[in-house]
ROVEXFI-780741 format. One record per residue (C-alpha): x, y, z; chain. Coordinates in Angstrom, 3 decimals, decimal comma, padded with zeros to 6 digits, always signed. Example, Ala and Ser with C-alpha at 12.3 -4.5 7.8 and 13.67 -1.06 7.14 Angstrom:
REM ROVEXFI-780741
+----------+----------+----------+-------+
|       px |       py |       pz | chain |
+----------+----------+----------+-------+
| +012,300 | -004,500 | +007,800 |     A |
| +013,670 | -001,060 | +007,140 |     A |
+----------+----------+----------+-------+
END
This chain:
REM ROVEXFI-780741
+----------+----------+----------+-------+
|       px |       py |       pz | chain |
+----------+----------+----------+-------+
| -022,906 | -005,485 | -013,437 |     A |
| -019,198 | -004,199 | -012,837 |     A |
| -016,965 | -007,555 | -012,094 |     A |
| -014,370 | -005,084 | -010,482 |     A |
| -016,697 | -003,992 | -008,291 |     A |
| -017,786 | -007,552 | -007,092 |     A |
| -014,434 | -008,431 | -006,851 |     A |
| -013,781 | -005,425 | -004,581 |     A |
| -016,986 | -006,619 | -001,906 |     A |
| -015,466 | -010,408 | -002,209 |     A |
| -012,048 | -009,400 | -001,746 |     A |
| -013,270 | -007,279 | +001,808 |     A |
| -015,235 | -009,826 | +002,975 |     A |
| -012,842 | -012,454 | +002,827 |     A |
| -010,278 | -009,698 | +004,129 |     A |
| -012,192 | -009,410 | +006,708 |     A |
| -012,496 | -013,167 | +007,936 |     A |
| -008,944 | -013,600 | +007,986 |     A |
| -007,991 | -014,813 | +004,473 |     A |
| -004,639 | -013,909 | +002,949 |     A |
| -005,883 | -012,730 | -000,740 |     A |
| -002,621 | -010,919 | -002,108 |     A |
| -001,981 | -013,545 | -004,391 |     A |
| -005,719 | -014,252 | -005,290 |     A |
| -006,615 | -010,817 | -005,914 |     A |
| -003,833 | -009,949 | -008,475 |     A |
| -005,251 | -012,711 | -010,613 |     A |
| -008,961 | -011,770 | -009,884 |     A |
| -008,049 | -008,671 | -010,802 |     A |
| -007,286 | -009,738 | -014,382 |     A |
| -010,407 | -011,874 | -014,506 |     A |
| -012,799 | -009,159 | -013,722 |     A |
| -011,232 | -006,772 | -016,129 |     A |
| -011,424 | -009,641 | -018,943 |     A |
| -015,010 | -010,037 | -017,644 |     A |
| -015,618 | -006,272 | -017,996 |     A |
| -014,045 | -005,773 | -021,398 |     A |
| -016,041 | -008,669 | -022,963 |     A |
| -019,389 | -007,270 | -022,213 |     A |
| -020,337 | -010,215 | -019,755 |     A |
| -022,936 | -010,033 | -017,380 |     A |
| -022,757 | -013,736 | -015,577 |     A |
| -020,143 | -016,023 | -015,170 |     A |
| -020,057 | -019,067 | -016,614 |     A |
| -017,560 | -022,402 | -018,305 |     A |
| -017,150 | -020,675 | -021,189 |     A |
| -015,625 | -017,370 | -019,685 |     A |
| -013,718 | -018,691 | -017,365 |     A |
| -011,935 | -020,619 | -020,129 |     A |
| -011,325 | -017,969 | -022,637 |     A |
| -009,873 | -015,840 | -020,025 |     A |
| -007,327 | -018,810 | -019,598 |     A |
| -006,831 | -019,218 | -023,216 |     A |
| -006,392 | -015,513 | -023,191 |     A |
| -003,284 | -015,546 | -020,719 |     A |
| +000,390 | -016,433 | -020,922 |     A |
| +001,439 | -019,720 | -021,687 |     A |
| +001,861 | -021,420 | -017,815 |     A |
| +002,548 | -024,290 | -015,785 |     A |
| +000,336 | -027,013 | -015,777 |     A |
| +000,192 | -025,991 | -011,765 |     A |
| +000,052 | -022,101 | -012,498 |     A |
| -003,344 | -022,426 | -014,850 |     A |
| -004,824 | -024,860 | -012,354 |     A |
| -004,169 | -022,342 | -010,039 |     A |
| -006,150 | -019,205 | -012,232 |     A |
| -008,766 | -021,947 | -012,729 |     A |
| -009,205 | -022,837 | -008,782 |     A |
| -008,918 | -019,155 | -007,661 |     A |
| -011,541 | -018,034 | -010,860 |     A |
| -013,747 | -020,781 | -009,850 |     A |
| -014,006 | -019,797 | -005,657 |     A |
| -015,309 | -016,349 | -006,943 |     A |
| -017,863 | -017,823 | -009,233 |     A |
| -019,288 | -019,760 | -006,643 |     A |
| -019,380 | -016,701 | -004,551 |     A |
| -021,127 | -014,769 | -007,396 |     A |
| -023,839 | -017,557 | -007,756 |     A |
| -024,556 | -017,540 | -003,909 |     A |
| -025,630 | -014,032 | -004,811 |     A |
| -027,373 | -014,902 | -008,223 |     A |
| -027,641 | -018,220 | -009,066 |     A |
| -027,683 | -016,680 | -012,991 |     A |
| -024,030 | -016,834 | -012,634 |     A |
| -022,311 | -020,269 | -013,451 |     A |
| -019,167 | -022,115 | -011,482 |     A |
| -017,381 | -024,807 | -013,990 |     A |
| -016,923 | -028,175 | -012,581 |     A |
| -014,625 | -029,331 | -010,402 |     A |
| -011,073 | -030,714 | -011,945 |     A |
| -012,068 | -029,072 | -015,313 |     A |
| -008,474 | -028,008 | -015,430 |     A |
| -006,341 | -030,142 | -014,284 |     A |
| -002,875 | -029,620 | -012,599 |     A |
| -001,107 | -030,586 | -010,318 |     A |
| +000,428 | -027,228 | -007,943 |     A |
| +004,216 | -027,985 | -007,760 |     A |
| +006,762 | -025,554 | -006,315 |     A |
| +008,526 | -023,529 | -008,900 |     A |
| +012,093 | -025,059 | -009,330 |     A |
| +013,836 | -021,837 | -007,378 |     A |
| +017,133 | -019,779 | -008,407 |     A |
| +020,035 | -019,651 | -006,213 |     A |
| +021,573 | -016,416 | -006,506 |     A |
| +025,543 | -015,625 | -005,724 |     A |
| +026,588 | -013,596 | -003,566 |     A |
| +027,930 | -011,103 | -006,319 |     A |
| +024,530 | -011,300 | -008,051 |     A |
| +023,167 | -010,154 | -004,703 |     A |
| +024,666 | -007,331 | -004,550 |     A |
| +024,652 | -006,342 | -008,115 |     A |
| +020,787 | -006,646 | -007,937 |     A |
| +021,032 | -003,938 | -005,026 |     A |
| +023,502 | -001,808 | -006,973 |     A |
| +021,186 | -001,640 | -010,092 |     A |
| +018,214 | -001,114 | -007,980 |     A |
| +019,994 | +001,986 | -005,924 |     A |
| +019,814 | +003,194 | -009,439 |     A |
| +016,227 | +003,166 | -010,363 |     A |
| +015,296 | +006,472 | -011,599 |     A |
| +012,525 | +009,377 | -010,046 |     A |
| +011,937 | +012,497 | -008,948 |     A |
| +013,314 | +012,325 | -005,809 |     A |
| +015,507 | +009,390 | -005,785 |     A |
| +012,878 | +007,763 | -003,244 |     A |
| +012,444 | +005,033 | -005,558 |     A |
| +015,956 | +003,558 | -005,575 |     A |
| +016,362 | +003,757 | -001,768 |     A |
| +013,331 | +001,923 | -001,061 |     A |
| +013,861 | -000,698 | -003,914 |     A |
| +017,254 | -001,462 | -002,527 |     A |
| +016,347 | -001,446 | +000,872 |     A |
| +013,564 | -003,891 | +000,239 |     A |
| +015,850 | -006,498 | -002,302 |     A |
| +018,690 | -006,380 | +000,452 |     A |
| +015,757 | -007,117 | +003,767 |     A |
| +014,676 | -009,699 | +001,792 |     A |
| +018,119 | -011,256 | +001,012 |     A |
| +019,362 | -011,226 | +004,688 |     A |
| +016,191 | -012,545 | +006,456 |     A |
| +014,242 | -014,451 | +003,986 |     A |
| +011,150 | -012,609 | +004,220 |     A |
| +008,134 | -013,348 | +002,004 |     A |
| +007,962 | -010,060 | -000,021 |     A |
| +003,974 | -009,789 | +001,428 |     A |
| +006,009 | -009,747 | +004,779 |     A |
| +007,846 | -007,165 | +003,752 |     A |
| +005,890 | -004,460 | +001,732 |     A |
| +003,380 | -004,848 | +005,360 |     A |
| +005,342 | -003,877 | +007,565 |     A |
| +005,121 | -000,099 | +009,187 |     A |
| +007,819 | +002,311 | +010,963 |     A |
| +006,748 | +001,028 | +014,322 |     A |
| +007,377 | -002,550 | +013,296 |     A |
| +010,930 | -001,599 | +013,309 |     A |
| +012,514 | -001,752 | +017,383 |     A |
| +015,832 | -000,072 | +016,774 |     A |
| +016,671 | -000,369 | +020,322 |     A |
| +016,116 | -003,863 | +020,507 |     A |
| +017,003 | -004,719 | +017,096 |     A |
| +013,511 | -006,844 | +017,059 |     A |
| +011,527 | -006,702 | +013,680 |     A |
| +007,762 | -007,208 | +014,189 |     A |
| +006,665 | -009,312 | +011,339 |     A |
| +002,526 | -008,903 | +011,453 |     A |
| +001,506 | -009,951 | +007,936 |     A |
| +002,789 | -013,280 | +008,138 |     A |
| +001,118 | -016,157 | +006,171 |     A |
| -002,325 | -017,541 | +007,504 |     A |
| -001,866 | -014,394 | +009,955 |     A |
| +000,653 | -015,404 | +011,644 |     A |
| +003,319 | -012,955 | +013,692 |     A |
| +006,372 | -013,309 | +014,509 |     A |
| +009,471 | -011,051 | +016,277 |     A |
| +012,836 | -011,074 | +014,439 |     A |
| +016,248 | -010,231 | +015,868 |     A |
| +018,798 | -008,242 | +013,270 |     A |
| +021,562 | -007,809 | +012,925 |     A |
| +023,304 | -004,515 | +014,175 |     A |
| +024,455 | -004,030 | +010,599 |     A |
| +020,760 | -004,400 | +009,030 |     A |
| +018,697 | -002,409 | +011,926 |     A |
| +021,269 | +000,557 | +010,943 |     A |
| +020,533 | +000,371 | +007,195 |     A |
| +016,876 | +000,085 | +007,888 |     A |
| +017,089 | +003,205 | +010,270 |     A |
| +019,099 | +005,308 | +007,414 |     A |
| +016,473 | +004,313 | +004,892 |     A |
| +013,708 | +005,411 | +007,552 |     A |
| +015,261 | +008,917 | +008,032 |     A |
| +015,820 | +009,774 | +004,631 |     A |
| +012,451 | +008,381 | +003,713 |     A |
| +011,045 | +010,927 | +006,028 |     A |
| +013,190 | +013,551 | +004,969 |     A |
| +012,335 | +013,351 | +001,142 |     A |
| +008,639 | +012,895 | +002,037 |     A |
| +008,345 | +015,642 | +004,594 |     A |
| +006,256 | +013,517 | +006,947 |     A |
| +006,679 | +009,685 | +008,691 |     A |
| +004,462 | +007,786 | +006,228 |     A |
| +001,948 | +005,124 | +007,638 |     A |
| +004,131 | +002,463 | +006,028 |     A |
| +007,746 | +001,311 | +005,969 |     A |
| +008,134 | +000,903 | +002,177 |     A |
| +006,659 | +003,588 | +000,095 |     A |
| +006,564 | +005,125 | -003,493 |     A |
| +007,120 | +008,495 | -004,193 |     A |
| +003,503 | +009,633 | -003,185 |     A |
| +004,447 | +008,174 | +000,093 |     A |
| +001,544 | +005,701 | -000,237 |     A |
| +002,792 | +001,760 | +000,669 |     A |
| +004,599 | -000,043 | -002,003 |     A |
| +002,280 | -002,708 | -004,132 |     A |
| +002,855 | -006,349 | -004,762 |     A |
| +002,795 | -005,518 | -008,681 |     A |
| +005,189 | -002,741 | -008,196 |     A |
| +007,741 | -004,318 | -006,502 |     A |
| +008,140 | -007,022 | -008,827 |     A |
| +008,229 | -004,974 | -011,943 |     A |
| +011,234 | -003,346 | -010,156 |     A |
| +012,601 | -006,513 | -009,347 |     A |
| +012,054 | -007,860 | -013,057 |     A |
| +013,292 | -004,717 | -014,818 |     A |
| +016,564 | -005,047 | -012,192 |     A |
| +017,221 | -008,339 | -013,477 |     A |
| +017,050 | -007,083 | -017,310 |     A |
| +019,419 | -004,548 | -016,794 |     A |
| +022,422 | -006,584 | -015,183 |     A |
| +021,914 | -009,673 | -017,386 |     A |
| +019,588 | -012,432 | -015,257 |     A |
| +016,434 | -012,294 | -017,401 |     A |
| +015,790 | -011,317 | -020,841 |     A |
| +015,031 | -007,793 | -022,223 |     A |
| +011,136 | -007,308 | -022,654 |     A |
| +009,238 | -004,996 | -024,687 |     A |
| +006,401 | -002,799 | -023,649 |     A |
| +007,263 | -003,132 | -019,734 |     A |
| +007,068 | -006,949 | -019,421 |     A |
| +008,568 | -008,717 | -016,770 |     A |
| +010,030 | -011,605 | -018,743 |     A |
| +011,144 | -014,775 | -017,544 |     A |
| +013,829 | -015,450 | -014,997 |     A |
| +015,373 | -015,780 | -011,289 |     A |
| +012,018 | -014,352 | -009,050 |     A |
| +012,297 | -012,162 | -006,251 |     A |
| +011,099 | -014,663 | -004,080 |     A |
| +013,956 | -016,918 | -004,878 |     A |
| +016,221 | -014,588 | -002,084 |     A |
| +014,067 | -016,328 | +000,033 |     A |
| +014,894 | -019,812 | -000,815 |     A |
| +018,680 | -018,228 | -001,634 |     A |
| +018,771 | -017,250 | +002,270 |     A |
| +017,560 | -020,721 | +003,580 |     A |
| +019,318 | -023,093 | +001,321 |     A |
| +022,436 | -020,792 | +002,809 |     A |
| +021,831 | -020,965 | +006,059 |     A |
| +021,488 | -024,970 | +006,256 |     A |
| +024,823 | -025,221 | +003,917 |     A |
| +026,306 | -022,973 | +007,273 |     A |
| +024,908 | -025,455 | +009,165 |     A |
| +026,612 | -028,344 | +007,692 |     A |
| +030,031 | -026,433 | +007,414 |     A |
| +030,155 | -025,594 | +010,924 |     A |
| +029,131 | -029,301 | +012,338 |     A |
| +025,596 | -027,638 | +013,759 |     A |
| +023,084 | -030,371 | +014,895 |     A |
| +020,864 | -029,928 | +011,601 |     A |
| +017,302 | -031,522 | +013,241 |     A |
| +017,911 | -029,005 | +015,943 |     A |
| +018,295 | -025,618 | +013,981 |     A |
| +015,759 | -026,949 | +011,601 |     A |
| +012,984 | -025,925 | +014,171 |     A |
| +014,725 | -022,700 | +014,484 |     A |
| +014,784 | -021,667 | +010,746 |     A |
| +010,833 | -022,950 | +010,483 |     A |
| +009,795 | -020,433 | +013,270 |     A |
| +012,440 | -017,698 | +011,518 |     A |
| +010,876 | -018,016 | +008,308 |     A |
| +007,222 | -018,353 | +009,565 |     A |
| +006,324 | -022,041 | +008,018 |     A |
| +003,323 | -023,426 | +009,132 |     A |
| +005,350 | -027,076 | +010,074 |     A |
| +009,085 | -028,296 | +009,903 |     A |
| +008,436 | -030,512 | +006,656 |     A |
| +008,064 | -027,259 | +004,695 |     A |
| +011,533 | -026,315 | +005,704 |     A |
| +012,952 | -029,816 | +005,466 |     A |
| +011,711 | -029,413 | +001,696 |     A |
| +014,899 | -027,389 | +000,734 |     A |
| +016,682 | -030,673 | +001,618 |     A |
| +014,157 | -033,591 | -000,063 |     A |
| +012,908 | -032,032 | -002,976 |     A |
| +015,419 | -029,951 | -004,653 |     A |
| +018,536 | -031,604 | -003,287 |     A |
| +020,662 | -030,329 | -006,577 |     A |
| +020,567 | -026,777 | -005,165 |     A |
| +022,165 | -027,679 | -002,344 |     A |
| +024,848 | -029,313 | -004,107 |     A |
| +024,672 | -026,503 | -006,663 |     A |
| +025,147 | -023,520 | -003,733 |     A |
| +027,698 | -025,838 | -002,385 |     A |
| +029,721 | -025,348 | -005,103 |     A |
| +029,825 | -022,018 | -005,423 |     A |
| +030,475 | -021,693 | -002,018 |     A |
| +033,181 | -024,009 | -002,259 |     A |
| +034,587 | -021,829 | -004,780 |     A |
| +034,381 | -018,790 | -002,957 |     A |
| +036,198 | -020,412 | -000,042 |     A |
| +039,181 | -021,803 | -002,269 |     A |
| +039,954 | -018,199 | -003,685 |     A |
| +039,606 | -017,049 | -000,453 |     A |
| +042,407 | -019,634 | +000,697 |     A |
| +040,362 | -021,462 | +003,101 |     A |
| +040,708 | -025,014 | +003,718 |     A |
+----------+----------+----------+-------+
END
């Protein structure tokens, strides 16, 4: 049997019912092609755990994450053949903790932007949409799934509204822009469509004009980071260790509540508003920027404390 192929029917049919697999499939994707290579023809313990042994060091959280996500697509594989084996239950153990984010300055903002404008290709198509993508994600905290779904018509230039439809646990949600970002959003849009000859059917693309991938963006994003000093040079195209391109996410929020607390805002009160902005699922999600990693706060305080002080402001 082809695992890539099974993983293509499980993938669909979960798809299909409503489950958000973009993070799921990326690492089945590596199981069935360990699967593959090794010649196996059933799944079993002793599979599942070499392909762990055969990954990256990890989190305790991360593995036990592999394991969980390995182990739901074993069980689906012995519904179909009960040849095929799922390991136990708490076999790895772990538990899933939030990755301690990175918040970014200002100035390494816009440096990552910069450096991306300058990713090389034929037609230069890569740079703008890199860029374009790093900066949306900066100024409205997106989820970078958010972002790589979205189409041309998701996009209300009139109105300013962006039509977020691949939210998590498929949820939507209408955002209003800023003048300033709707305008570099329609730029990017008309010279996407220039270079391409054609409106594509999505609002990111790659050359080809086909919609930009998960993987891809993130290599971008890692190699970005290389070149202007935030993670380590890698050989043979790895990413490398370092500030994530989800952490403009958590950069945008923890800024927004420091604005908050700098303007005397009622706090509980624009908390609801920044849990329906950034599409959590309850308020405690949000408030989590404030009770579990309170050192960021204090951390983005001060360098926005130093910004202000050069900038003379008392």
């Amino acid at each position: 049997m082809s695992f890539l192929a099974e993983l293509d029917r499980y993938v669909t049919l979960r798809s299909v019912l409503g489950a958000d697999l973009s993070t799921d499939a990326r690492i089945l994707r590596r199981f069935a092609t360990f699967a593959d290579r090794d010649g196996a023809q059933h799944v079993n313990t002793n599979l599942v755990m070499r392909w762990l042994e055969s990954l990256p060091s990890a989190s305790p959280g991360t593995r036990a994450t592999r394991f969980r996500v390995a182990r739901q697509f074993a069980e689906w594989l012995h519904g179909i053949d009960p040849r095929h084996e799922a390991p136990p239950r708490g076999l790895v153990p772990g538990r899933l903790q939030r990755v301690h984010p990175y918040i970014y300055s200002e100035a390494e903002i816009v440096a990552i932007i910069d450096q991306a404008r300058t990713l090389p290709s034929v037609y230069g198509l890569r740079g703008l949409t890199c860029s374009t993508l790093f900066g949306l994600i900066a100024v409205t905290g997106l989820r970078i799934s958010e972002a790589l779904g979205l189409d041309p018509a998701d996009l209300e230039v009139e109105s300013g509204i962006l039509h977020v439809r691949q939210g998590k646990l498929g949820k939507e949600r209408l955002l209003p822009l800023d003048h300033s970002v709707v305008q570099r959003l329609e730029s990017y849009g008309r010279e996407r469509d220039r270079l391409l000859g054609r409106r594509p059917g999505a609002f990111f693309v790659t050359c080809e004009g086909h919609r930009l991938g998960d993987c891809s963006a993130r290599y971008n994003f890692a190699h970005v980071c290389q070149q202007i000093g935030l993670r380590e040079p890698q050989l043979y195209l790895r990413h490398g260790r370092g500030p994530r391109i989800h952490d403009l996410r958590h950069t945008f929020a923890v800024r927004t509540m420091l604005n908050w607390y700098r303007s005397g805002k009622d706090v509980s009160r624009e908390m609801i508003k920044l849990t329906t902005w950034l599409g959590h699922a309850s308020p405690a999600n949000t408030y989590w920027y404030l009770e579990a990693v309170p050192e960021l706060l204090e951390l983005a305080s001060s360098r926005m404390t130093g910004v202000a002080a050069e900038a003379g402001i008392r």
